[in-house]
TORKOL-958582 format. One record per atom (N, C-alpha, C, O): chain; x, y, z; residue number from 1; atom name. Coordinates in nm, 4 decimals, always signed. Last residue first. Example, Ala and Ser with C-alpha at 12.3 -4.5 7.8 and 13.67 -1.06 7.14 Angstrom:
BEGIN
- A;+1.2850;-0.2250;+0.7080;2;N
- A;+1.3670;-0.1060;+0.7140;2;CA
- A;+1.2900;+0.0030;+0.7870;2;C
- A;+1.3409;+0.1138;+0.8039;2;O
- A;+1.3190;-0.5690;+0.7800;1;N
- A;+1.2300;-0.4500;+0.7800;1;CA
- A;+1.3200;-0.3300;+0.7800;1;C
- A;+1.4236;-0.3319;+0.8465;1;O
***
This chain:
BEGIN
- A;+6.1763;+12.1233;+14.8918;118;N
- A;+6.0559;+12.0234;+14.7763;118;CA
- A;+5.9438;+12.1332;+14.6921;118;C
- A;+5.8598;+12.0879;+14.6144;118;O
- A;+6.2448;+12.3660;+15.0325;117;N
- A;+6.3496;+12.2927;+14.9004;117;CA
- A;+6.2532;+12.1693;+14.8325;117;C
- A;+6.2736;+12.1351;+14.7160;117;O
- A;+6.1020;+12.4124;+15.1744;116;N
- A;+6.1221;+12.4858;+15.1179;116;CA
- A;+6.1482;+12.4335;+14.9634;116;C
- A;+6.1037;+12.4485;+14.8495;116;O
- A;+6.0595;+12.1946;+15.3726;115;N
- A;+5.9558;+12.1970;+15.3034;115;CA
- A;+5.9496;+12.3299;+15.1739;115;C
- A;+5.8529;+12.3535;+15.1015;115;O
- A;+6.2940;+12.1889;+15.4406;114;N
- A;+6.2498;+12.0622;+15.3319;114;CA
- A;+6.1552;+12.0939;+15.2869;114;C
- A;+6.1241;+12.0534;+15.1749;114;O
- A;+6.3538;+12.3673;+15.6227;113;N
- A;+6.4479;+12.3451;+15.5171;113;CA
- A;+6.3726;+12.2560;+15.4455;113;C
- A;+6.4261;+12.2594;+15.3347;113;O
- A;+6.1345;+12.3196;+15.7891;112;N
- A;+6.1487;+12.4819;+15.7485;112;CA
- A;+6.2047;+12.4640;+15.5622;112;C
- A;+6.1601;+12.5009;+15.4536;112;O
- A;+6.1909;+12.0727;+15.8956;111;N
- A;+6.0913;+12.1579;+15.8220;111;CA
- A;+6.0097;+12.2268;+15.7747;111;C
- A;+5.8928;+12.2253;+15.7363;111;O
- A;+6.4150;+11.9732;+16.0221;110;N
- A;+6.4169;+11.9594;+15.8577;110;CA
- A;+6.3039;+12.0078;+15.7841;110;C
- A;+6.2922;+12.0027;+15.6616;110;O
- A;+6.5132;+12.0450;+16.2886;109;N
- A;+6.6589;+12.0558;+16.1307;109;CA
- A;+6.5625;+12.0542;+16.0211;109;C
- A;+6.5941;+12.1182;+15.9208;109;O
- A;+6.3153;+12.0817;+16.4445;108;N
- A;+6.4023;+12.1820;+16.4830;108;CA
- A;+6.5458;+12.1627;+16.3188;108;C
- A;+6.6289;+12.2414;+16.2733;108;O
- A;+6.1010;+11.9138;+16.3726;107;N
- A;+6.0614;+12.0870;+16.3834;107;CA
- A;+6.2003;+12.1279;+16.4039;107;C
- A;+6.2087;+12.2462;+16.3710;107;O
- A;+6.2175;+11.6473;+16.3286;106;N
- A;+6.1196;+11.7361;+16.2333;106;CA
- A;+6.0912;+11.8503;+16.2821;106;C
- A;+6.0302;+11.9107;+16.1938;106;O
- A;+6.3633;+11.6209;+16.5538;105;N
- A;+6.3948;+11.6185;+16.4155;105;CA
- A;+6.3441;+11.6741;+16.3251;105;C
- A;+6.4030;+11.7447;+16.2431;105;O
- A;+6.1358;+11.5743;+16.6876;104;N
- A;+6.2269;+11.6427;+16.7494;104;CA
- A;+6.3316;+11.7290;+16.6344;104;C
- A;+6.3642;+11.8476;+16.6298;104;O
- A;+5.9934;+11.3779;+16.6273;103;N
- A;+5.9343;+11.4966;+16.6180;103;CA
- A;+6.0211;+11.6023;+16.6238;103;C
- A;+5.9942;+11.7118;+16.5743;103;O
- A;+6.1715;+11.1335;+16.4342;102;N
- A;+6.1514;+11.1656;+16.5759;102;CA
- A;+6.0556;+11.3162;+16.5548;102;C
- A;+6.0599;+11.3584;+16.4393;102;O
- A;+6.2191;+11.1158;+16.1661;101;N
- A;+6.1766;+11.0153;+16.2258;101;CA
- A;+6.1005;+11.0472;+16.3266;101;C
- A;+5.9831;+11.0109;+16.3336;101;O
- A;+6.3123;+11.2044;+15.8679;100;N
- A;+6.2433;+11.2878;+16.0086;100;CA
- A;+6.1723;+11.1879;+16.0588;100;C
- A;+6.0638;+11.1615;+16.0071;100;O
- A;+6.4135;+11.0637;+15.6668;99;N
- A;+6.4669;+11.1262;+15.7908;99;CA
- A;+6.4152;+11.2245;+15.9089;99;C
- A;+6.4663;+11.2897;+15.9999;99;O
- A;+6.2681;+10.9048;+15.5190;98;N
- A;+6.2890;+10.8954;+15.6483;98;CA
- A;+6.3997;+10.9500;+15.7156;98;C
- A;+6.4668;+10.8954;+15.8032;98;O
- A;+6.1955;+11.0795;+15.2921;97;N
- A;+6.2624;+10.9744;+15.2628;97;CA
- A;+6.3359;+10.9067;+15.4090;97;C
- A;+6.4506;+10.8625;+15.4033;97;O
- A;+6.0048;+11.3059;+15.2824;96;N
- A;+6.1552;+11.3196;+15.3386;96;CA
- A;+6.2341;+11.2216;+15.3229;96;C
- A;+6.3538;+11.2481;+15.3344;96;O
- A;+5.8582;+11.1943;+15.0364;95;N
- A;+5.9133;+11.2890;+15.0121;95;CA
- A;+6.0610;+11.3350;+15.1181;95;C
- A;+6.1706;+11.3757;+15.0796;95;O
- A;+5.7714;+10.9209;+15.1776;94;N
- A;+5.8111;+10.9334;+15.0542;94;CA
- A;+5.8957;+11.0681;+15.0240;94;C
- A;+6.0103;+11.0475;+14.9841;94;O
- A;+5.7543;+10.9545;+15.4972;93;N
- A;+5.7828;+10.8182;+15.4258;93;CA
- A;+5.8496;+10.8301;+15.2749;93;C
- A;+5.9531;+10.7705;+15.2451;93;O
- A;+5.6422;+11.1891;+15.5037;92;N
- A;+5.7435;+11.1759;+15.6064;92;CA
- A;+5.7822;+11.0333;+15.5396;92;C
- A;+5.9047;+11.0295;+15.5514;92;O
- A;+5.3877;+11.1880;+15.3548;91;N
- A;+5.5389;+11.2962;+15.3067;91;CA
- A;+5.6638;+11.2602;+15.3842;91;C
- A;+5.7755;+11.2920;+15.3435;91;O
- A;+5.2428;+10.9641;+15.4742;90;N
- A;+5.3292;+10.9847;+15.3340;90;CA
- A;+5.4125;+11.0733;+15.3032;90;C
- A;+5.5085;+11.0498;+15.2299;90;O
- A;+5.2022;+11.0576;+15.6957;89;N
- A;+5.2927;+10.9791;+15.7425;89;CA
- A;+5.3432;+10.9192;+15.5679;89;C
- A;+5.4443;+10.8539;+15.5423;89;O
- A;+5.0499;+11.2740;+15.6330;88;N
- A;+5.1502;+11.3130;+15.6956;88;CA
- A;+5.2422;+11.1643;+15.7298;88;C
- A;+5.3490;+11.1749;+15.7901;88;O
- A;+4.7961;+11.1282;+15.4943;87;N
- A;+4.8763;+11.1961;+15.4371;87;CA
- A;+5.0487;+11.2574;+15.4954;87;C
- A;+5.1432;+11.2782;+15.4194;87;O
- A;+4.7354;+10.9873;+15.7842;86;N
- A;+4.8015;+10.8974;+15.6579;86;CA
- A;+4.8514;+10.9975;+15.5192;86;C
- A;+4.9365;+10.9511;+15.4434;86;O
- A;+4.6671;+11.2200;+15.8964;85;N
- A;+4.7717;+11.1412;+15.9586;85;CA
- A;+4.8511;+11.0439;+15.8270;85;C
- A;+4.9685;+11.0343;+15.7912;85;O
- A;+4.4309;+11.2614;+15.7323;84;N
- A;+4.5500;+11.3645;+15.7745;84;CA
- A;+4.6442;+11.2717;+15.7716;84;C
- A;+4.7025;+11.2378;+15.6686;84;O
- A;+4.2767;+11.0271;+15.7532;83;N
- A;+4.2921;+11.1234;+15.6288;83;CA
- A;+4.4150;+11.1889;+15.6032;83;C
- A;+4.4862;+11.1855;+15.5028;83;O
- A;+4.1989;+11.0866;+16.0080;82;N
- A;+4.2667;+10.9587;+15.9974;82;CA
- A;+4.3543;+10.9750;+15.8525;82;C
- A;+4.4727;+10.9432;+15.8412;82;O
- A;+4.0321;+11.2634;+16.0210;81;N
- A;+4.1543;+11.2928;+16.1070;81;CA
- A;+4.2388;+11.1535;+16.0579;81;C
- A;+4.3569;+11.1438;+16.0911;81;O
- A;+3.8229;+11.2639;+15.8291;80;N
- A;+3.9477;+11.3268;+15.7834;80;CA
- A;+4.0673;+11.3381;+15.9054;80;C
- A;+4.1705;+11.4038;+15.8922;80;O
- A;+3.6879;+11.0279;+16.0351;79;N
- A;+3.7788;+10.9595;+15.9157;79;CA
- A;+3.8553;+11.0967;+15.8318;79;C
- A;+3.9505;+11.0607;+15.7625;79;O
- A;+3.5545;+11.0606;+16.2735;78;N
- A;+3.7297;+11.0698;+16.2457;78;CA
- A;+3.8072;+11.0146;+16.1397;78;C
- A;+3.9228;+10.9728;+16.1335;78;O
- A;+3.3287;+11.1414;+16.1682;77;N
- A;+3.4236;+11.2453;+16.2705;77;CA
- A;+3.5394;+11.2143;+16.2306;77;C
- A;+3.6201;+11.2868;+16.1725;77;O
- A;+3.2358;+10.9144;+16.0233;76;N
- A;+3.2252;+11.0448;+15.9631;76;CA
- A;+3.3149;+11.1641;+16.0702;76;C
- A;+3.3565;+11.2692;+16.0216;76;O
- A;+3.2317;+10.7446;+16.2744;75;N
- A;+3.3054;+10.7142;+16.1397;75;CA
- A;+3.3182;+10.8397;+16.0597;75;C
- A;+3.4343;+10.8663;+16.0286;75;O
- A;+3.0527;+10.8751;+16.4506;74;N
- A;+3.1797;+10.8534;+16.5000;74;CA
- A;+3.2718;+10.8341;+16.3745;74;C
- A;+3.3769;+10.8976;+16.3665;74;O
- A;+2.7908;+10.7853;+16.2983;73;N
- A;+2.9200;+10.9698;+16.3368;73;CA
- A;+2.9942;+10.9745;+16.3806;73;C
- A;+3.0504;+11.0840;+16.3772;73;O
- A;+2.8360;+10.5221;+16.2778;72;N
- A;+2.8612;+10.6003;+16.2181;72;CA
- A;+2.8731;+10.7246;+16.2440;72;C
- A;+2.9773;+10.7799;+16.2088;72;O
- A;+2.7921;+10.4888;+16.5957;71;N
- A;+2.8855;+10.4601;+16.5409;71;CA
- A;+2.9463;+10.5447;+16.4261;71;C
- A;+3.0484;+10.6132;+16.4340;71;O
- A;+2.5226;+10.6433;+16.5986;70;N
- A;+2.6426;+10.6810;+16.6905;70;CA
- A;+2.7641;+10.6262;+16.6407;70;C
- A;+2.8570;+10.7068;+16.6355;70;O
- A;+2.3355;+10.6473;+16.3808;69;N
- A;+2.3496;+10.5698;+16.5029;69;CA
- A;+2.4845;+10.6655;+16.5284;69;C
- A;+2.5201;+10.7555;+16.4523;69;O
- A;+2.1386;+10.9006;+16.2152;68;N
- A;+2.2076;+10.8049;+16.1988;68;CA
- A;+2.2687;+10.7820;+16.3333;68;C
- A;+2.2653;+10.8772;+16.4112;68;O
- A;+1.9535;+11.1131;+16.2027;67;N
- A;+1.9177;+10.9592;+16.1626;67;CA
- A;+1.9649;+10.8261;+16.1766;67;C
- A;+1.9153;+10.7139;+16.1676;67;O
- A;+2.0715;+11.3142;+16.2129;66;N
- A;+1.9859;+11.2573;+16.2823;66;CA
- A;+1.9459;+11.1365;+16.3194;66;C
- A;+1.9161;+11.0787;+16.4239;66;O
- A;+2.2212;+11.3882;+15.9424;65;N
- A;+2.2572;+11.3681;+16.0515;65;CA
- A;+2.1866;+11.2581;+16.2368;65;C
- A;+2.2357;+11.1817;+16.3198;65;O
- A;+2.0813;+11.4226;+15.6886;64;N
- A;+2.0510;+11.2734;+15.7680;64;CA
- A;+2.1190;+11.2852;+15.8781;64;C
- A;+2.0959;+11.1886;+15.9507;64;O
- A;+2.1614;+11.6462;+15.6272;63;N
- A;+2.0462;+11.6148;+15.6259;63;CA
- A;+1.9881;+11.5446;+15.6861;63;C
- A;+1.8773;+11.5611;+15.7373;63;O
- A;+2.4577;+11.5841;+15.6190;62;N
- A;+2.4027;+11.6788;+15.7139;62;CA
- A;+2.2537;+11.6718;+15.7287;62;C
- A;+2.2111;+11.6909;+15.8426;62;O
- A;+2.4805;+11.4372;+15.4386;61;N
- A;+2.5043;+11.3445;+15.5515;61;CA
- A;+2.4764;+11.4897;+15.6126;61;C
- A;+2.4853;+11.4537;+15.7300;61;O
- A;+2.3942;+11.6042;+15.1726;60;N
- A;+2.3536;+11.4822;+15.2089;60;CA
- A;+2.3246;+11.4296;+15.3514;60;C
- A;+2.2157;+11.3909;+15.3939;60;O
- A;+2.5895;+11.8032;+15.2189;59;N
- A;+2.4677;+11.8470;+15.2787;59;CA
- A;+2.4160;+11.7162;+15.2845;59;C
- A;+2.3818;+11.6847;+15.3985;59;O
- A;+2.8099;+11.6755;+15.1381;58;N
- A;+2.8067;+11.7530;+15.3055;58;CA
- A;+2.6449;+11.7725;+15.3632;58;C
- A;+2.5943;+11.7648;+15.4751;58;O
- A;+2.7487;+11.5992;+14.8890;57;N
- A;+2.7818;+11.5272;+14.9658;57;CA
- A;+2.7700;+11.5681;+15.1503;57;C
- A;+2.7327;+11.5020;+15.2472;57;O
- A;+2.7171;+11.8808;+14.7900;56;N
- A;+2.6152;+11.8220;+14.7930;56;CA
- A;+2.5964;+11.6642;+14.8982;56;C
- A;+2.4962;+11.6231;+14.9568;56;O
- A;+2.9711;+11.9856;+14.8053;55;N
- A;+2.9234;+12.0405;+14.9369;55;CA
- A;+2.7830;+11.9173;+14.8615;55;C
- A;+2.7694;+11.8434;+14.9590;55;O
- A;+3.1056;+11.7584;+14.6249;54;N
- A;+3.1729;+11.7853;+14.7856;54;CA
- A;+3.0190;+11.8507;+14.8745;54;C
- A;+2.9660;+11.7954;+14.9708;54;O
- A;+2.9651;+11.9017;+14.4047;53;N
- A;+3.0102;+11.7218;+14.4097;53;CA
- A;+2.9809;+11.7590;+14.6104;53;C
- A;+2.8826;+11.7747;+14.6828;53;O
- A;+3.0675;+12.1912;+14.4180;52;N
- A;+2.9455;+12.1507;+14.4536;52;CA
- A;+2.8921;+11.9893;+14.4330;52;C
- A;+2.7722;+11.9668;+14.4491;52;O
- A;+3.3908;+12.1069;+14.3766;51;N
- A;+3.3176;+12.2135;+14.5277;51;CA
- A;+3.1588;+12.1650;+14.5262;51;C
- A;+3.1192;+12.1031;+14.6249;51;O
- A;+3.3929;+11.9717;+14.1333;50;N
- A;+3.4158;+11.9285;+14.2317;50;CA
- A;+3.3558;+11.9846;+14.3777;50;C
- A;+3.2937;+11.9214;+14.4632;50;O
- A;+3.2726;+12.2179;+13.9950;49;N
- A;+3.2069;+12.0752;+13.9889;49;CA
- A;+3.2556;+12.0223;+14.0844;49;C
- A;+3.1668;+12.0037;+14.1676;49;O
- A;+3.4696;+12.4322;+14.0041;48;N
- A;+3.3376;+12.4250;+14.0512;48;CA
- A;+3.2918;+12.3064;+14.0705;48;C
- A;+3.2642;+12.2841;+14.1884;48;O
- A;+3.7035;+12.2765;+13.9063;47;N
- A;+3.6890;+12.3191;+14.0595;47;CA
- A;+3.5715;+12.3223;+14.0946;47;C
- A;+3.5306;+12.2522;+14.1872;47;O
- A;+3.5861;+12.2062;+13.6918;46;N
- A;+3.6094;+12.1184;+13.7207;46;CA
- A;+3.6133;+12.1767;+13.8958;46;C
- A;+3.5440;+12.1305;+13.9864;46;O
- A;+3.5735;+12.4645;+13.5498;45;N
- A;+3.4696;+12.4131;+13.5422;45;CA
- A;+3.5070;+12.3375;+13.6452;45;C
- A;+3.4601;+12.3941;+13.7440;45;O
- A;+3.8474;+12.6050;+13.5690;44;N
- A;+3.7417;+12.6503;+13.6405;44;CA
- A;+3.5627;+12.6012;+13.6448;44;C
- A;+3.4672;+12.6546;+13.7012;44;O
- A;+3.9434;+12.4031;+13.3462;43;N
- A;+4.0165;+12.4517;+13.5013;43;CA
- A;+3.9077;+12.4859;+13.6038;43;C
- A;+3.8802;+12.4161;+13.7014;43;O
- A;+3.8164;+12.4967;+13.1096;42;N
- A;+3.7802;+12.3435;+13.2139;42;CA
- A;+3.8579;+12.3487;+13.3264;42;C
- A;+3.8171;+12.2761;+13.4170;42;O
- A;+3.9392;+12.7869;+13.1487;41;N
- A;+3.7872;+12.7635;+13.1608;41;CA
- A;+3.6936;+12.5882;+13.2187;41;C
- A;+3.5993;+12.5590;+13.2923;41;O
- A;+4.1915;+12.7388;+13.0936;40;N
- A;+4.1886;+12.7789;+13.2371;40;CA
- A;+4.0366;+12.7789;+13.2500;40;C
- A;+3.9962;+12.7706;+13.3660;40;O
- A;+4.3677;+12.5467;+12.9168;39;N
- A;+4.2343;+12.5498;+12.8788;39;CA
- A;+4.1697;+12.5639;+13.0562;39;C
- A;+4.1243;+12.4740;+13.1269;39;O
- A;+4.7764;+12.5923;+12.8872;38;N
- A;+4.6283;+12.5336;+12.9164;38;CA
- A;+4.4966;+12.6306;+12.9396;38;C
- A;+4.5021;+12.7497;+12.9700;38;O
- A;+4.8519;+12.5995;+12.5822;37;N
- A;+4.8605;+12.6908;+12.6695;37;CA
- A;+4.7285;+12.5805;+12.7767;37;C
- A;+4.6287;+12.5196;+12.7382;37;O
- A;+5.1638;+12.3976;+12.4951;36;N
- A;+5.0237;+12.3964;+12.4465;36;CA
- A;+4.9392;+12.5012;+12.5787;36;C
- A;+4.9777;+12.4662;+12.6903;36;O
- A;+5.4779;+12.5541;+12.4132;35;N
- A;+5.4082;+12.4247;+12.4645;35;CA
- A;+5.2214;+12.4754;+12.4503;35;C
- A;+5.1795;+12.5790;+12.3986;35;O
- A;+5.6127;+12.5188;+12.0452;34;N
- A;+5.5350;+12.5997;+12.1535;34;CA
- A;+5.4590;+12.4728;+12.2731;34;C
- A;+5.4103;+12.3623;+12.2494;34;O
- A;+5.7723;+12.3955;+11.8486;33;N
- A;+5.7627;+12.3566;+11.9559;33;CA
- A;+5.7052;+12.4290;+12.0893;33;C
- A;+5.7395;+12.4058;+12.2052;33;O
- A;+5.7556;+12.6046;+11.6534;32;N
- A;+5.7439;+12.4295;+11.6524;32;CA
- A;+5.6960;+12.3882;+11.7714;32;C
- A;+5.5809;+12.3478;+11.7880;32;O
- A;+5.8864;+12.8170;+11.7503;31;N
- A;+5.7403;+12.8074;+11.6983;31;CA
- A;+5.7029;+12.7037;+11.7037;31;C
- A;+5.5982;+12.6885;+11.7666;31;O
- A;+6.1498;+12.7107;+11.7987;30;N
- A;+6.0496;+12.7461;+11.9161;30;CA
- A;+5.9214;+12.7795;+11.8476;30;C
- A;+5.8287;+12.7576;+11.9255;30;O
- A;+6.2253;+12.6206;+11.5299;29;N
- A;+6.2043;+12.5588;+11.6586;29;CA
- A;+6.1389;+12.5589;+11.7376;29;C
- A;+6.0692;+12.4650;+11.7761;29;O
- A;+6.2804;+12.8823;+11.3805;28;N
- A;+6.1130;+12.7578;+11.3644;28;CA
- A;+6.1149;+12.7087;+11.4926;28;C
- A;+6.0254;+12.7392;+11.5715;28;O
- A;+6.4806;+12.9820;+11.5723;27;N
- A;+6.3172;+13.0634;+11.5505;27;CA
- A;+6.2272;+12.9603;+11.5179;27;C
- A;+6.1258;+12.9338;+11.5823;27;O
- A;+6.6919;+12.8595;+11.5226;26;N
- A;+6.6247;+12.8510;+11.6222;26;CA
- A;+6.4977;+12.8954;+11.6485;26;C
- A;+6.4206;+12.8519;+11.7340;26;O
- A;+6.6912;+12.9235;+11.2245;25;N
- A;+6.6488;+12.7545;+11.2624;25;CA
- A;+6.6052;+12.7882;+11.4826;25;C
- A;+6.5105;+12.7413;+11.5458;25;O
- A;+6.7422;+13.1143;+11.2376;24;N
- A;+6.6222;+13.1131;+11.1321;24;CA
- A;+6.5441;+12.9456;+11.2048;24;C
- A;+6.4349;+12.8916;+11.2229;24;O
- A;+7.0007;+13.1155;+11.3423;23;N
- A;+6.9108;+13.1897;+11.3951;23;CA
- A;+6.7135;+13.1664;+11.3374;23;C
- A;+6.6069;+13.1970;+11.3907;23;O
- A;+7.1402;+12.9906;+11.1696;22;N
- A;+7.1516;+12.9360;+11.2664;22;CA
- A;+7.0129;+12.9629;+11.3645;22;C
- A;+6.9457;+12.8839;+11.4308;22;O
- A;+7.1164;+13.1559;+10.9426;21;N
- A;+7.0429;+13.0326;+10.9341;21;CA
- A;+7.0209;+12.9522;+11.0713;21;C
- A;+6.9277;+12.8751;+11.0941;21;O
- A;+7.2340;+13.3878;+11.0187;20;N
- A;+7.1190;+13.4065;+11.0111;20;CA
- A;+7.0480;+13.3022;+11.0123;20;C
- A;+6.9351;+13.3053;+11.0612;20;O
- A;+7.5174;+13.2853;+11.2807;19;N
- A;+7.4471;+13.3503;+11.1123;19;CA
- A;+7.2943;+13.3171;+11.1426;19;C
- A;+7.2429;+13.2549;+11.2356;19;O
- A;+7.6625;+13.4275;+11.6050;18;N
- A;+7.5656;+13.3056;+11.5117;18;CA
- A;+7.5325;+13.3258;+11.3683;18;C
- A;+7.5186;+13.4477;+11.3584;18;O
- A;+7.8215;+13.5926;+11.6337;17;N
- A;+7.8512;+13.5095;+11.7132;17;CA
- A;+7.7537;+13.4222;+11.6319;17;C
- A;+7.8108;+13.3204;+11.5930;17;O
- A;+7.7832;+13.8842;+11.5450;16;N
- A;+7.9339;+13.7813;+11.4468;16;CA
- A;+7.9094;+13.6686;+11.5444;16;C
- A;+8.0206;+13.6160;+11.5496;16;O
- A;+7.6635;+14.0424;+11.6245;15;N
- A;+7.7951;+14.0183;+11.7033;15;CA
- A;+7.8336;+13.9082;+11.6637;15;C
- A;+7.9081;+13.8339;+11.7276;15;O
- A;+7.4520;+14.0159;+11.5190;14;N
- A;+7.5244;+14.1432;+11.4502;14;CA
- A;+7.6161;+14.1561;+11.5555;14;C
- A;+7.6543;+14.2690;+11.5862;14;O
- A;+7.3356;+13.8080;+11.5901;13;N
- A;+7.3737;+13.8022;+11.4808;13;CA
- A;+7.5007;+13.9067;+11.4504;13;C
- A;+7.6044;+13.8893;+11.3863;13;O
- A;+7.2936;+13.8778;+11.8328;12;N
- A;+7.3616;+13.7210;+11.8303;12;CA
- A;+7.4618;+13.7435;+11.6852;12;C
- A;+7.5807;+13.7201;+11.6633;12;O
- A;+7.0907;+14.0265;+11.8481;11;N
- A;+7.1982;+14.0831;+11.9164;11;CA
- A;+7.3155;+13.9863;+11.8598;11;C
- A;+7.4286;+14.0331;+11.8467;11;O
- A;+6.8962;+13.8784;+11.7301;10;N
- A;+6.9151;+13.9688;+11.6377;10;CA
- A;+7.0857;+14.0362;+11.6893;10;C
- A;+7.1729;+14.0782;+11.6133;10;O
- A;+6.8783;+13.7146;+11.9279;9;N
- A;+6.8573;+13.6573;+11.8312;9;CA
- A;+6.9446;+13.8109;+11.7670;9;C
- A;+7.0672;+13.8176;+11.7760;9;O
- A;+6.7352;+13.9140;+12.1137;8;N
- A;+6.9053;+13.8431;+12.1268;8;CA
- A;+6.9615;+13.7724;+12.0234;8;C
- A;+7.0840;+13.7617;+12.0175;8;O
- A;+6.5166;+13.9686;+12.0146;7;N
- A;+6.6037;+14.0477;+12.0324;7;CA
- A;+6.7649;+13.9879;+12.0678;7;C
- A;+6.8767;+14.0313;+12.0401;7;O
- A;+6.3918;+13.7091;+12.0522;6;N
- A;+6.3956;+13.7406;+11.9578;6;CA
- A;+6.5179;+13.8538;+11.9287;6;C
- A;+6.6010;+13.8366;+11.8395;6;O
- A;+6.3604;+13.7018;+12.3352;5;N
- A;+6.5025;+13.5751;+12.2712;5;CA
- A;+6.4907;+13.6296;+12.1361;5;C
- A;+6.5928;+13.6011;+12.0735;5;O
- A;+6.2078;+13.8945;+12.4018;4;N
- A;+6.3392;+13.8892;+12.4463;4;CA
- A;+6.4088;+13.8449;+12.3833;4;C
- A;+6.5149;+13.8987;+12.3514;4;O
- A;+5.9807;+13.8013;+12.2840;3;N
- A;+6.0694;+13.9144;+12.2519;3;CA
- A;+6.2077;+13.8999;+12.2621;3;C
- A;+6.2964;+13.8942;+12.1769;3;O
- A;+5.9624;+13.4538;+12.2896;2;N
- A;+5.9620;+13.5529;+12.3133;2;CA
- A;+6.0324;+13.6502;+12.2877;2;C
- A;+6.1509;+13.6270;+12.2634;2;O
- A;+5.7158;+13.2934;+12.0259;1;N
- A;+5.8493;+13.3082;+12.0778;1;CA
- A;+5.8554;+13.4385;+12.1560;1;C
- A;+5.7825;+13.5315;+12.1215;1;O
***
């Protein structure tokens, strides 16, 4: 629990505004109910793992660059541009909920303001 609420706790009491049981009970509570801290070491496993997943993948198709026809590097060029677009035509679909239709709309009313307020 924190200090703070502990100290108010105590402020609570000796201003006649709560009794001790009232106070006894908000105290288990928040012991009770601590949320669970997260585990910042599989945090920092998983980034790593993912980053060297990713660059082993990079180096893969960098290895073979050579090797491969024209089509496919063409497929490997523009598939994070395609990536993009379909992420940007989800925030503009789900999160603005279509109101930024026009471009016009979207840089000059809604995002500065939307992208604040989400």
């Amino acid at each position: 629990m924190a200090k703070s609420l502990f100290s108010d706790l105590q402020a609570l009491i000796e201003a006649n505004v709560i009794n001790s049981d009232i106070a006894n009970n908000i105290k288990n509570w928040y012991e009770h109910n601590k949320e669970p801290v997260p585990n910042r070491f599989v945090l920092v496993l998983g980034v790593v793992g993912s980053l060297l997943v990713g660059l082993g993948i990079v180096l893969l198709v960098a290895h073979n660059w050579d090797e491969l026809n024209r089509i496919t590097k063409t497929i490997f060029a523009f598939t994070p541009l395609l990536l993009a677009q379909l992420i940007v035509i989800y925030v503009l679909v789900k999160l603005f909920k279509g109101d930024a239709v026009t471009g016009d709309v979207l840089i000059n009313d809604t995002s500065i303001h939307k992208l604040i307020t989400y």
